[in-house]
N, C-alpha and C positions, 0 to 999 in steps of 0.2 A: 220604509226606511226614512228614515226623520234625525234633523239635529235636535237634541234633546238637552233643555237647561235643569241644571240642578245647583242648590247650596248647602256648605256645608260649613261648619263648626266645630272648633277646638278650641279648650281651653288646656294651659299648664301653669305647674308651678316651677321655679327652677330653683337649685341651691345657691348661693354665693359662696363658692370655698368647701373645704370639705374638712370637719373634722374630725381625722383619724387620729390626731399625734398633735392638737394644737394648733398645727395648720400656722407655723409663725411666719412671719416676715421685717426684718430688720432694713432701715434706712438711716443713713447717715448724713448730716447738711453741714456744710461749713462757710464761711464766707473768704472771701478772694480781697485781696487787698485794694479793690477796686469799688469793690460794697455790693457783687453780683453774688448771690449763692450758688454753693454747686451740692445736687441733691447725686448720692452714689444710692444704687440700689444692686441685686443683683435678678430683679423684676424686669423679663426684657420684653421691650413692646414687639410683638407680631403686625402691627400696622393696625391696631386698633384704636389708638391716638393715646396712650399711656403714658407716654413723656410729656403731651400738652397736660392731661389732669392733674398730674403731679406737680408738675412746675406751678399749673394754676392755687391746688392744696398748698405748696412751700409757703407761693406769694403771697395768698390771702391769711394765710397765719403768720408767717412771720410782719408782714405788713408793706411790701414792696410790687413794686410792677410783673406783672408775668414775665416781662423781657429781661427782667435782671436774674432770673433762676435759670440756670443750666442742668439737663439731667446726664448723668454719668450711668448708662445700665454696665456696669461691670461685671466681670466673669467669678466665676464659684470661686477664684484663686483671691483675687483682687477685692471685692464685694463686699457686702456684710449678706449673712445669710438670708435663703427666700426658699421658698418649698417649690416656685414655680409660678409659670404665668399657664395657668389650669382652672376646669372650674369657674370660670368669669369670674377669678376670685381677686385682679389681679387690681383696681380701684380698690377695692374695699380692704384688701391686706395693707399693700402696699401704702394705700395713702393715708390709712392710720397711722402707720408707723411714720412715716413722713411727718406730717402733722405734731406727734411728740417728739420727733428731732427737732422740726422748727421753732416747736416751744422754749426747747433749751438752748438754741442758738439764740433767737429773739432776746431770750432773759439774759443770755450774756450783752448783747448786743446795745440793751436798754440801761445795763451795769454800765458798760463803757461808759455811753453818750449820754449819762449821770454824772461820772465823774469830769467829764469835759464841760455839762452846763453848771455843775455844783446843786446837782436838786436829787430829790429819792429818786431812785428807779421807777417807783411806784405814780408817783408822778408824770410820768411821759406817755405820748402815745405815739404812733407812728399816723403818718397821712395819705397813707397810699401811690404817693409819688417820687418816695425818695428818701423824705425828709424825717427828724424825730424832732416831735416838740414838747414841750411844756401842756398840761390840761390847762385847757382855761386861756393859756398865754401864748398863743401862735407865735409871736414876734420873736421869745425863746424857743432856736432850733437850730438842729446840727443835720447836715447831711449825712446819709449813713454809708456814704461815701467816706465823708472826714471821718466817722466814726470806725469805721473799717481801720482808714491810718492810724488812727490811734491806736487802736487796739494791738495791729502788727509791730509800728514801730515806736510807741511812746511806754504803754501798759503794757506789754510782752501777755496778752491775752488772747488765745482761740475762739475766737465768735463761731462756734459750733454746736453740734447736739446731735444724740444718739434716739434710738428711737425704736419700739419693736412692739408689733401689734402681736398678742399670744392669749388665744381664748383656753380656757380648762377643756380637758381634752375628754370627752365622751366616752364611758366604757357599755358595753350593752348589761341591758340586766340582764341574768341569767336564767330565769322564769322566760321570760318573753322575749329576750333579745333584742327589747327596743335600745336607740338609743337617740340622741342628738345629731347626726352629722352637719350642720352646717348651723349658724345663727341667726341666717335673714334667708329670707327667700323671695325670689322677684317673682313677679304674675304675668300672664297675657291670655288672651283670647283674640282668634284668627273667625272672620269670615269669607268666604271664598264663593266666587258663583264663577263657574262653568257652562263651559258646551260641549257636547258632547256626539260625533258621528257615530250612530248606532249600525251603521253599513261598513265604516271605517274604522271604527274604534278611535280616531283622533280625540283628542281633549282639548280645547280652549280654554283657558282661565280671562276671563273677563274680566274681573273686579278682585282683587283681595284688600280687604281690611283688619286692620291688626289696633291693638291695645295692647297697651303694655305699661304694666306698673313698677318702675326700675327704681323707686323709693325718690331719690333728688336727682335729676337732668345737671349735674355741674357744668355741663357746655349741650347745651341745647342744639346748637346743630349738628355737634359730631354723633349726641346719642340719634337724630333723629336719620344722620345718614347711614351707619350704622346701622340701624331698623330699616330704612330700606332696603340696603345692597343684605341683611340677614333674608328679609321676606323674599326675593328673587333668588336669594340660596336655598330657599325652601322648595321653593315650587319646583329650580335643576332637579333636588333631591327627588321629590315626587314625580315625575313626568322625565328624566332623561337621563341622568346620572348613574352612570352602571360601570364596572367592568367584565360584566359578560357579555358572551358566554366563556369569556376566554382565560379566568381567572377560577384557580392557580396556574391552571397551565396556559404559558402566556405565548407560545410557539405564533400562535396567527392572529395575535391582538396588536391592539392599535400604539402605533411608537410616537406619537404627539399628542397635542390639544389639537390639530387639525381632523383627528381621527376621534375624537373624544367626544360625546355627542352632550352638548349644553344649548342650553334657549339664549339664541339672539336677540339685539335689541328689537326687531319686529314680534318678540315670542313674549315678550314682558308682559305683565298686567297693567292695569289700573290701580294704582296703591295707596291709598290709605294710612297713616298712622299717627295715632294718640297715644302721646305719653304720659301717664298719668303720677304724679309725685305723691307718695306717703315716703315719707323721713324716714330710713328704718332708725331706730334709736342707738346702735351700735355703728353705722357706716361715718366714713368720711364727710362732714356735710350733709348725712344724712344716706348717701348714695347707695345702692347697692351694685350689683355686676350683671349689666343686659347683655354682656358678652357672647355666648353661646347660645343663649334660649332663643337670639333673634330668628333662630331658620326652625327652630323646633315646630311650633303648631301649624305651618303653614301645610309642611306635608300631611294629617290627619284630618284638617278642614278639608284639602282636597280631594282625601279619596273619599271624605264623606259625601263631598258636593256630588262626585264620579258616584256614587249609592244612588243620590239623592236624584240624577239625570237617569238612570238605569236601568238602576234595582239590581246590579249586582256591586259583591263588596270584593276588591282587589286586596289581598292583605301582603303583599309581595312587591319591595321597590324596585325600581320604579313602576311605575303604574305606565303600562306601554300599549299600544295599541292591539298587541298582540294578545294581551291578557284578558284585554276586555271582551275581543273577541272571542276566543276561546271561553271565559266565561259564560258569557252575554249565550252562546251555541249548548254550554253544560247547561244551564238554567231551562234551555227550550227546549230539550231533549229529556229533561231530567221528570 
């Protein structure tokens, strides 16, 4: 009986979005008579930080501070339309559409603070703090604050813009059935080393390592924390995460997360993670959606690494001490 190390490897690809029907999503940005934008979506963030990207997408196209955009996730009543926050689709729909609202707001917005300096539109830039000025001529400039006032109470003008990302929608061929479903796809590859009691069946994870190619990081630490807390979701999935045996029928199963069996902070790995940037050509900024895919490879490295310590293969989540055993007993008998 021996603790026994092994590693193992997975790569994936993942969709952003999924095109069954278009896959649209529509946002709407206005400005507030204060010069703050308020971006409505009906895209609603599950705590994956979707209100800071967008706010971030507003400000950096329209031309303003992150702190001066407000995000509004409104309901299917209230909203403009969104197919859903699904899919890790929800950067890459959403913050298109966004982006061509803010354009239209911006160009109102440059009309205004035109006619307040008396120069073309075409003319102006913004400076990222506030202000609109003259090219060439900083000393010509209006706050887009004052130019807000204008706009509400001098020019009876909406500084706003509409906006809706909507790809051609995918039909399969009928020979083969291929088709399109999605238009960018992110990458990763997991490495993972284990230990492993061949008396116990216990599993240690040691080390994981991950890549991940998510097209453009817009906020680099949220994608990278994100990648971590997805890689530790990988590993519960692989090694602890069950509702059996008590599932459907739930008569003598567990009524908390105290009864719910997950890896504690002493159970965590050693983690690892590189983000690696290709542009996709169609994303926001380039970006595509690491949403979902972050917990994917971790569990398939695992039960490789769990092979690769063994020599038996677990094909059944979780990978529990029980199975290995059992296994590990099939194999010696077999």
């Amino acid at each position: 009986m021996a603790i026994r190390r092994g590693r193992g490897v997975a790569a994936i690809n993942y969709p952003t979005g999924m095109n069954l029907g278009g896959d649209p999503t529509q946002a709407l940005v206005h400005s507030t008579p204060t010069g703050n934008f308020m971006v409505t979506l009906s895209s609603v963030d599950l705590g994956q930080g979707m209100k800071q990207i967008m706010a971030q997408i507003c400000a950096e196209t329209i031309g303003v501070p992150t702190d001066r955009v407000i995000i509004d996730t409104a309901d299917t009543d209230t909203g403009p339309h969104c197919m859903g926050t699904f899919a890790s689709r929800g950067t890459h729909r959403a913050g298109n559409a966004v982006i061509q609202a803010a354009k239209e707001a911006r160009q109102v917005m440059l009309e205004v603070a035109a006619e307040e300096l008396e120069v073309n539109a075409s003319d102006l830039e913004t400076d990222g703090q506030g202000n609109i000025q003259v090219k060439g001529a900083p000393q010509r400039s209006i706050s887009i604050f004052d130019v807000a006032l204008s706009a509400h109470f001098k020019r009876g003008r909406s500084i706003s813009g509409r906006g809706m990302f909507l790809i051609p929608r995918s039909y399969p061929e009928k020979e083969t059935g291929a088709m399109k479903p999605s238009t960018c796809y992110a990458h990763a590859c997991t490495v993972a080393e284990v230990e492993v009691d061949d008396e116990t069946g216990e599993v240690t994870v040691l080390t994981v390592k991950n890549v991940f190619e998510i097209g453009r990081a817009l906020n680099p630490k949220m994608v990278e924390q994100q990648l971590v807390g997805g890689s530790w979701m990988g590993i519960s999935h692989a090694l602890y995460e069950t509702t059996e045996p008590y599932y459907p029928n739930r008569d003598h199963g567990g009524t908390d997360f105290n009864q719910y069996l997950m890896p504690g902070p002493g159970d965590l790995a050693e983690t690892e993670i590189i983000v690696l940037e290709r542009p996709s050509a169609d994303g926001p900024f380039g970006a595509k959606g690491p949403g979902e895919m972050c917990a994917n490879p971790q569990i398939p490295a695992v039960a490789n690494a769990v092979f690769d310590a063994v020599g038996v293969r677990i094909d059944t989540l979780p990978i529990t001490p029980e199975r290995i055993l059992r296994a590990l007993k099939a194999q010696a008998t077999g």
